[in-house]
C-alpha positions in Angstrom: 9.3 -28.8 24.2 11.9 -26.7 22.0 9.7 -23.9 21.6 8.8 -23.5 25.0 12.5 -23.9 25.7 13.2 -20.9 23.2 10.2 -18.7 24.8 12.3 -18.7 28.2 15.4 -18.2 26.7 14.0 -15.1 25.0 12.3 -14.3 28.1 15.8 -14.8 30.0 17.3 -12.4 27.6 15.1 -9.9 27.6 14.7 -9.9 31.8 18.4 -9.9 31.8 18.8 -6.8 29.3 16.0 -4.7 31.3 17.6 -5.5 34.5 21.3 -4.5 33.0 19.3 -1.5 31.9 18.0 -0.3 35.2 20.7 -0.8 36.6 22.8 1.7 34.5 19.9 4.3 34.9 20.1 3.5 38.8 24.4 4.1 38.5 24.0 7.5 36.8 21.2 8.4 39.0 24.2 7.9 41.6 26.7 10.1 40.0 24.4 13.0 39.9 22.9 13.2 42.8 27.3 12.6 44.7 28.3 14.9 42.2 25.3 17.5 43.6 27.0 20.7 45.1 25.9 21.6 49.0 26.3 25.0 50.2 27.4 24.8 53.7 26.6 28.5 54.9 28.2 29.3 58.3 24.6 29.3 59.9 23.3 25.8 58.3 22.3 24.0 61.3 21.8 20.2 61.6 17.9 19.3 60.9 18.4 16.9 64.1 20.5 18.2 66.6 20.3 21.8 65.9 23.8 22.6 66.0 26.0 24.6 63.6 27.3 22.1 60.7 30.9 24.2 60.1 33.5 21.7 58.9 31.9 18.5 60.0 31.3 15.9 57.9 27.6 15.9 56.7 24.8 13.9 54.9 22.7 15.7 52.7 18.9 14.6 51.8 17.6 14.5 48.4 14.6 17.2 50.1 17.6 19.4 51.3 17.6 18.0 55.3 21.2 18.9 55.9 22.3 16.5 59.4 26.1 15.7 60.9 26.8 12.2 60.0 27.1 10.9 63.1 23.6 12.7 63.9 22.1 10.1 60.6 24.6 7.2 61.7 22.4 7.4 65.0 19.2 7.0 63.1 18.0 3.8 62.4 17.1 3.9 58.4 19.6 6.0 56.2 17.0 6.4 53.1 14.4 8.4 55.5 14.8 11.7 56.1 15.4 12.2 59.8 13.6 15.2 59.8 10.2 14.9 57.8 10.7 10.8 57.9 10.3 11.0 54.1 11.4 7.9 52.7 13.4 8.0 49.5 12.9 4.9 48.6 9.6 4.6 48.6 9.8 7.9 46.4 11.6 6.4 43.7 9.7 3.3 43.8 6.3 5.6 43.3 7.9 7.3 40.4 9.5 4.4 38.4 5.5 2.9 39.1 4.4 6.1 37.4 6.6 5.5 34.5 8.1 9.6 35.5 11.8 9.9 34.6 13.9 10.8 38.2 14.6 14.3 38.7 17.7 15.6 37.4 19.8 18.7 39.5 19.8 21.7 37.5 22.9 23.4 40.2 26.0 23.2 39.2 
């Protein structure tokens, strides 16, 4: 009994440190891709409405799909791309399955 008792602590622990682990690769994952500089050219148009994006406020896809907010607050699922319907979740799921590292933004 006390040795399967110290199996699941160990296994407790070591679930816990993994998740706490993710979940700091998921954070700066985060602050790259807000800290990712968008050039907003006088003719970007909106990839749904079509429609100059100027000084609106904007939501920027990690496949370059530049769309007004309110044109993405309209859509039904924020983590596929409105144009292509790429979803970015699904991407990052595929490539943590894969064991690849998540691409890091070389702009700046």
């Amino acid at each position: 009994v006390m040795r399967v008792s110290a199996q699941q602590t160990r296994s407790q622990r070591i679930a816990k440190s993994l998740h706490k682990a993710e979940a700091l690769r998921l954070r700066a994952q985060l602050g790259e891709a807000r800290s990712r500089r968008i050039a907003i050219k006088a003719d970007t148009l909106c990839g749904v409405c079509a429609k100059p994006i100027k000084n609106a406020a904007f939501w920027a896809y990690p496949n370059g799909v530049v769309v007004h907010a309110w044109c993405m607050a309209h859509d039904s699922d924020p983590h596929v791309c409105p144009v292509t319907r790429e979803d970015f979740r699904r991407r990052a799921a595929v490539r943590l399955a894969a064991g690849v590292a998540p691409p890091t933004s070389s702009s700046g």
